[in-house]
C-alpha positions as CSV (number, residue, x, y, z in Angstrom):
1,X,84.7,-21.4,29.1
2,X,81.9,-18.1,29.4
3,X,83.5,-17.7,25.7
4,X,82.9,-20.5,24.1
5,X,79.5,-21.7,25.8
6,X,78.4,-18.2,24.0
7,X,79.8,-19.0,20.6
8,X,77.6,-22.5,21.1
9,X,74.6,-20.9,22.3
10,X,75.3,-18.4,18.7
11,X,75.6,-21.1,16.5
12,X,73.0,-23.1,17.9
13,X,70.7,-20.0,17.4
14,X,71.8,-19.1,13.3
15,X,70.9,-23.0,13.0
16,X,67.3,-22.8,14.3
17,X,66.8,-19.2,12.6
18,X,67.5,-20.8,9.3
19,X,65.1,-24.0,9.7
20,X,62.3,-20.8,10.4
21,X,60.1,-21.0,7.4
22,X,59.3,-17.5,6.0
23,X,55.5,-17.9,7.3
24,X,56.2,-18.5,10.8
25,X,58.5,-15.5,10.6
26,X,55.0,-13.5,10.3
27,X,53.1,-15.0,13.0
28,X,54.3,-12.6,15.7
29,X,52.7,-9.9,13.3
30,X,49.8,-11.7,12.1
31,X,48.8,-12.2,16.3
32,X,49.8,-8.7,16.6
33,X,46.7,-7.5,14.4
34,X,44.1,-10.4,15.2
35,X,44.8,-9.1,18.9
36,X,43.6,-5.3,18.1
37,X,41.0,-6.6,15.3
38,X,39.6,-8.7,18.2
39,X,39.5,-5.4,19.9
40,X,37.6,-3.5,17.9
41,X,35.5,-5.9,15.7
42,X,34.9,-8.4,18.5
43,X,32.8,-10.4,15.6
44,X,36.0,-11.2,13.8
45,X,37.1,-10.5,10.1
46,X,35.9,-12.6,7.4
47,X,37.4,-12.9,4.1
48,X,34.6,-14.4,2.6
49,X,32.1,-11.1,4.0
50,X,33.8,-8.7,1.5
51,X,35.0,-8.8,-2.2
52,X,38.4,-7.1,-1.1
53,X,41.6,-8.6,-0.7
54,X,44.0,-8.8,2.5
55,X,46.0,-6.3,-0.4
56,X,43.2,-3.8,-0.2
57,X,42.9,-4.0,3.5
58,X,47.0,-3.4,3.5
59,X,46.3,-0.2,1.3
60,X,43.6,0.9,3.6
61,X,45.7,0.6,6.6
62,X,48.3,2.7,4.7
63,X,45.9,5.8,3.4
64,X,45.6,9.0,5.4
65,X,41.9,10.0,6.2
66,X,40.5,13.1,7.7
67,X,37.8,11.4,9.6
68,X,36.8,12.5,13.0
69,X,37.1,9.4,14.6
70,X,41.2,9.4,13.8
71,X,41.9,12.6,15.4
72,X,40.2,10.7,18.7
73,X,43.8,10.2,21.2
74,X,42.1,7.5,22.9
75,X,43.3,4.7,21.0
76,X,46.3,3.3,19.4
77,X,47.5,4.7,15.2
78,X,46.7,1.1,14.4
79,X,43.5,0.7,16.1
80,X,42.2,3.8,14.4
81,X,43.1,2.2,10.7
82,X,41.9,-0.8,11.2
83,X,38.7,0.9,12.2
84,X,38.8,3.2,9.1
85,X,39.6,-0.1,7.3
86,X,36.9,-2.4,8.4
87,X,34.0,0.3,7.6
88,X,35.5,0.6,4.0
89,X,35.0,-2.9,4.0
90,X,31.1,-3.0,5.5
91,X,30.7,-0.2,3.1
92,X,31.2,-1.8,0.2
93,X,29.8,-5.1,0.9
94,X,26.2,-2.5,1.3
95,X,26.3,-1.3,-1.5
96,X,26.7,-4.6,-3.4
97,X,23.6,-5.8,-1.5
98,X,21.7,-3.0,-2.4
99,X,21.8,-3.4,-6.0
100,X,20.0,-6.3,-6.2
101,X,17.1,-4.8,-3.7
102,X,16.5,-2.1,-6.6
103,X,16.3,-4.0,-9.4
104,X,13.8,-6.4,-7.6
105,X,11.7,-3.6,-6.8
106,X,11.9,-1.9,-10.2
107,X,10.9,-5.2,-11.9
108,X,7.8,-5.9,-9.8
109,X,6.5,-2.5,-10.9
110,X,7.1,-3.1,-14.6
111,X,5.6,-6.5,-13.9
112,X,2.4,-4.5,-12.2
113,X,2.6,-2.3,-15.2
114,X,2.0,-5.1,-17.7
115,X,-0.4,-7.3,-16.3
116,X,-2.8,-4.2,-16.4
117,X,-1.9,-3.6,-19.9
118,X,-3.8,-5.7,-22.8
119,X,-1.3,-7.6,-24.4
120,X,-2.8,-6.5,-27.9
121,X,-3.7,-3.0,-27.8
122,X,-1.5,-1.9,-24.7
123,X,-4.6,-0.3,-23.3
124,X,-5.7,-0.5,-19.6
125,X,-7.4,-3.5,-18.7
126,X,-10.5,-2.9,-17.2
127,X,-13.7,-5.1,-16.0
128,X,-15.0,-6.9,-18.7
129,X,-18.6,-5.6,-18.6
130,X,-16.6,-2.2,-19.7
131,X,-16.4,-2.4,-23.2
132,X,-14.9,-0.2,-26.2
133,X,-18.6,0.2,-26.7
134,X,-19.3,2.3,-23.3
135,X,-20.0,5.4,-22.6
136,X,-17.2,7.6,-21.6
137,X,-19.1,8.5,-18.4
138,X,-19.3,5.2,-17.3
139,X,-16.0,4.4,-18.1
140,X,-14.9,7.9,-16.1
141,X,-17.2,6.2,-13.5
142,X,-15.6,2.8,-13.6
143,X,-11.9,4.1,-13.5
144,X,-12.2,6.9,-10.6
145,X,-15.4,6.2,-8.1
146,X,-16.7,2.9,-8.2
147,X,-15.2,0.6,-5.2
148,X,-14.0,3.6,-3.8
149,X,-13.8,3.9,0.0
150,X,-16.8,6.7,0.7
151,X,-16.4,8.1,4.3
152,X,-19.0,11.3,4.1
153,X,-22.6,11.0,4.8
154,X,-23.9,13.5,1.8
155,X,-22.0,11.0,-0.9
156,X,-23.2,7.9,0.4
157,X,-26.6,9.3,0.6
158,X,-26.3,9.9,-2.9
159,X,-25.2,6.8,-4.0
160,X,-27.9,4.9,-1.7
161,X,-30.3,7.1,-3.9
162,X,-28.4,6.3,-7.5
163,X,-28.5,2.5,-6.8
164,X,-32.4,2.9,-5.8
165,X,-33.1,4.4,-9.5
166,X,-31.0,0.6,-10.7
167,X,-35.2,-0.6,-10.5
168,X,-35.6,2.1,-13.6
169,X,-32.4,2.8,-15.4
170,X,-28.8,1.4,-16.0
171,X,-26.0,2.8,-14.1
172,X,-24.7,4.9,-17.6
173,X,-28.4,6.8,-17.9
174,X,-28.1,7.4,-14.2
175,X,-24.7,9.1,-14.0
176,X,-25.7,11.4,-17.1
177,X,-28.2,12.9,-15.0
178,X,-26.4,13.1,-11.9
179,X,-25.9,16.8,-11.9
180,X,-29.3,17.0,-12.3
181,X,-29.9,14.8,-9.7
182,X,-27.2,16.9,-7.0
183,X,-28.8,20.4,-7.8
184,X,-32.6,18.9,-7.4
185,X,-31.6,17.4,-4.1
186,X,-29.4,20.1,-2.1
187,X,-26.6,18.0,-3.0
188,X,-27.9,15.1,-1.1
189,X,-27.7,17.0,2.2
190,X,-29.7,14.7,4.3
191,X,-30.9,17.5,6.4
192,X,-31.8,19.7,3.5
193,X,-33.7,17.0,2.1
194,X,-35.7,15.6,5.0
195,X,-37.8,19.0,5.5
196,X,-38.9,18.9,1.4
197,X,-42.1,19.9,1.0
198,X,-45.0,18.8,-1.9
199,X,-44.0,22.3,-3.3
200,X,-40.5,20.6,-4.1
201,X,-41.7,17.1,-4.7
202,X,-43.8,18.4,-7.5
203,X,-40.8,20.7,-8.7
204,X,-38.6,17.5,-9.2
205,X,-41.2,14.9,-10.5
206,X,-42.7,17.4,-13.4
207,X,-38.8,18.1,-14.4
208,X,-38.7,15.7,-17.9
209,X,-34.9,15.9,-17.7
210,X,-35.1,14.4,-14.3
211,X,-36.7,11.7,-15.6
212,X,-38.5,10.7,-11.7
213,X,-41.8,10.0,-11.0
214,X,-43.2,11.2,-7.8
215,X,-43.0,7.8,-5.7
216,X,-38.9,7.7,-6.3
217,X,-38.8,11.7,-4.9
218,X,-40.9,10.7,-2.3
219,X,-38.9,8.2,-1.2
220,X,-35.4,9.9,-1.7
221,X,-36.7,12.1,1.3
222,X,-37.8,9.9,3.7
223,X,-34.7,8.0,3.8
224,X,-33.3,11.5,4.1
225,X,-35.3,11.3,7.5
226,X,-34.5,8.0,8.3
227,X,-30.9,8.5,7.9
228,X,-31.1,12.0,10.6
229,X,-32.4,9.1,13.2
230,X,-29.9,6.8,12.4
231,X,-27.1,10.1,12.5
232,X,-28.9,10.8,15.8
233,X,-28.2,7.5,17.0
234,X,-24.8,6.1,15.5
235,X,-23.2,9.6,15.1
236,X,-22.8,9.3,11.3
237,X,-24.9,7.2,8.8
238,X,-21.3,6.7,7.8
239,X,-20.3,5.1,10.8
240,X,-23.6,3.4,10.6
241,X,-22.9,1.7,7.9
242,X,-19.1,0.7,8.0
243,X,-20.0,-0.7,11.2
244,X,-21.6,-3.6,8.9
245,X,-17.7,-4.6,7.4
246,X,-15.7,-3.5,10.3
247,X,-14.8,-0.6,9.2
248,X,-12.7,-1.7,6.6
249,X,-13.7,-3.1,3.1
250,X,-14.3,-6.8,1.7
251,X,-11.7,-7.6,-0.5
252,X,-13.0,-10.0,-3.3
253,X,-10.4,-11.8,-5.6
254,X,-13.5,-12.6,-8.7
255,X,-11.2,-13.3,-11.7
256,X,-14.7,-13.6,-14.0
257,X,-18.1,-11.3,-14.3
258,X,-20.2,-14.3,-13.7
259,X,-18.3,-15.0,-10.2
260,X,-19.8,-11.2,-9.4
261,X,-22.7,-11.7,-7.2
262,X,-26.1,-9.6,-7.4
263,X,-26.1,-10.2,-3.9
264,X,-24.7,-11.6,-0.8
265,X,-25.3,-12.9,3.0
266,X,-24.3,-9.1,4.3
267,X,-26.4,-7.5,1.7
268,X,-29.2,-9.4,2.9
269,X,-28.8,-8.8,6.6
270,X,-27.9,-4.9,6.0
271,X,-31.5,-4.8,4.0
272,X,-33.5,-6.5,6.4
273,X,-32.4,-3.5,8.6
274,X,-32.8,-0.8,6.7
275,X,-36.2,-1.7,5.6
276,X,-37.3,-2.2,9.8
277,X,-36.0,1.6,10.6
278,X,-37.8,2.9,7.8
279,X,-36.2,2.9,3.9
280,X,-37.6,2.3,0.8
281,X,-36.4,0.7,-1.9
282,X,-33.4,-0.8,-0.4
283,X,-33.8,-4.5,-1.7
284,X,-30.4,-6.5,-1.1
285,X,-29.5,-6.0,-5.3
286,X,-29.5,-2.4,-4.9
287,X,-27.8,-2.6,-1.2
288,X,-24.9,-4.5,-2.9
289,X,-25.1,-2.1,-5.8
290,X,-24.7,0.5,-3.2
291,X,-22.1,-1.3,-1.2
292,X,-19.8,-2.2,-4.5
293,X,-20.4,1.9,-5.3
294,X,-19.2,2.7,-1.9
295,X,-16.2,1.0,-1.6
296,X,-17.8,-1.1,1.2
297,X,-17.2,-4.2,-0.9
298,X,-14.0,-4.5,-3.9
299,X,-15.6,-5.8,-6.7
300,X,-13.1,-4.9,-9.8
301,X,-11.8,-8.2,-11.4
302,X,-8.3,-9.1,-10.4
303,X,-6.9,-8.2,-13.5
304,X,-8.9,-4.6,-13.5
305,X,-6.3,-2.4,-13.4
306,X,-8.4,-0.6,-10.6
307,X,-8.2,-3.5,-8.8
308,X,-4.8,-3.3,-7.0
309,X,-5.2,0.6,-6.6
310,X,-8.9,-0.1,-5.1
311,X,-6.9,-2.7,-2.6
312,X,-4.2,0.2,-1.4
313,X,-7.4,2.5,-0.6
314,X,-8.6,-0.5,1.3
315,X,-5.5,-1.1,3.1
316,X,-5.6,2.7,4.8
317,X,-7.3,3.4,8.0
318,X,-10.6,4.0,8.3
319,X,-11.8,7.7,9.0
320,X,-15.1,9.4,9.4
321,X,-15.1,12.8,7.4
């Protein structure tokens, strides 16, 4: 009876094993690897996060590797290939992102790159009030000073005192003499300047290459004094006079020359203060002169090729030299 209850049981048993379908053959497997991949990659494997096939994941799982983290006895052989397998994986699916990253970045440069191009010549574009016509001072001026951030006391002293001489001469007459202007002055050393005598006063006025009558030399030194009371004061006239912006530049977007102002609201108000401690010749069109000189205030055009390297000087913090 034991006998043939057993043959039963056999037959019964080669019936159900051939109704199996091949897949379900695999499931004892497949739950075999979810469990440890569940284990290790709690997020879960995706097919759709990687351009590799279950095939390459196979052939992973079947390479030798000298990593470190396989010689590590604290987990399972097939814990430590499916971990080798999974970062072959995240690897590549990097790298595929990254590509796309680069060439973005590499196209808005060449895009920067053009837009401060002429389209015709395939020279720089710069403000329109510089011409093929200008002097290459003014020009050098244009492309390398003017709406740059000034921090030191002795150069914005100077360029107070170039943007006073505006009343006389243009800004291209001005910076041809501005060695002139440096040596006759101490290098706009405020403190030099302030104890300058008659003796020097009628040194500089009676120099034709100078070109400045006595009332201008006059008054370049006693805003050289007024500027040691407001250093006395403030600490700096440079921290004196960023105070004014908040220490950090106004940005201006003008996309025209007649949308640049001769003056503004701040100009005004930074006037009316310097003329009550004691300057001359500081009207609000030479204080914005000054300001746009200075850096104080960006004033290139937006498509000025200056313009966007003008903004990343803006952009750092400010410092007192």
């Amino acid at each position: 009876m034991i006998f043939s209850s057993m043959s039963k049981n056999n037959v019964r048993r080669h019936i159900l094993e051939k109704n199996i379908s091949p897949k379900e053959k695999e499931k004892p497997a497949q739950n075999v690897l979810s469990k440890h991949l569940k284990k290790i990659y709690p997020i879960g494997l995706q097919r759709s996060t990687s351009s590799l096939s279950l095939s390459s994941l196979s052939l992973s799982l079947s390479q030798n590797s000298n990593d470190s983290f396989l010689t590590d006895h604290s987990s399972t052989p097939l814990e430590q290939k499916i971990s080798l397998a999974l970062s072959l994986i995240a690897s590549h699916h990097e790298r595929r992102e990254f590509i796309p990253v680069v060439k973005t970045v590499q196209h808005h440069q060449q895009q920067q790159q053009q837009q401060s191009q002429d389209p015709g010549s395939g020279e720089l574009r710069r403000c329109n009030w510089v011409t093929k016509n200008s002097d290459k001072v003014y020009i050098s001026f244009h492309d390398e000073q003017w709406g740059v951030p000034v921090y030191d006391d002795n150069q914005l002293f100077e360029l107070l005192a170039l943007s006073g001489m505006l009343m006389d001469y243009n800004w291209t007459e001005i910076l041809k003499r501005k060695e002139l202007y440096r040596e006759a002055f101490s290098g706009f050393d405020p403190q030099i300047v302030a104890i300058m005598g008659d003796e020097e006063v009628n040194e500089i006025s009676s120099n034709k290459a100078i070109m400045l009558a006595e009332s201008r030399v006059r008054c370049i030194i006693d805003n050289a004094k007024c500027i040691l009371k407001i250093v006395r004061e403030y600490g700096s006239f440079s921290s004196f006079m960023w105070g004014y912006v908040n220490y950090k530049p106004t940005i201006n977007k003008y996309k025209y020359p007649r949308n640049v102002p001769l003056k503004t609201p701040k100009a005004e108000a930074i006037s009316r203060d310097l003329l009550k401690r004691g300057f001359r010749f500081v009207g609000p069109v030479i204080v914005y002169s000054f300001m746009q000189a200075a850096g104080l205030t960006i004033d290139h055009l937006v498509d000025c090729f200056r313009y966007s390297e003008c903004l990343g000087l803006a952009e750092r913090p400010w410092k007192h030299i």
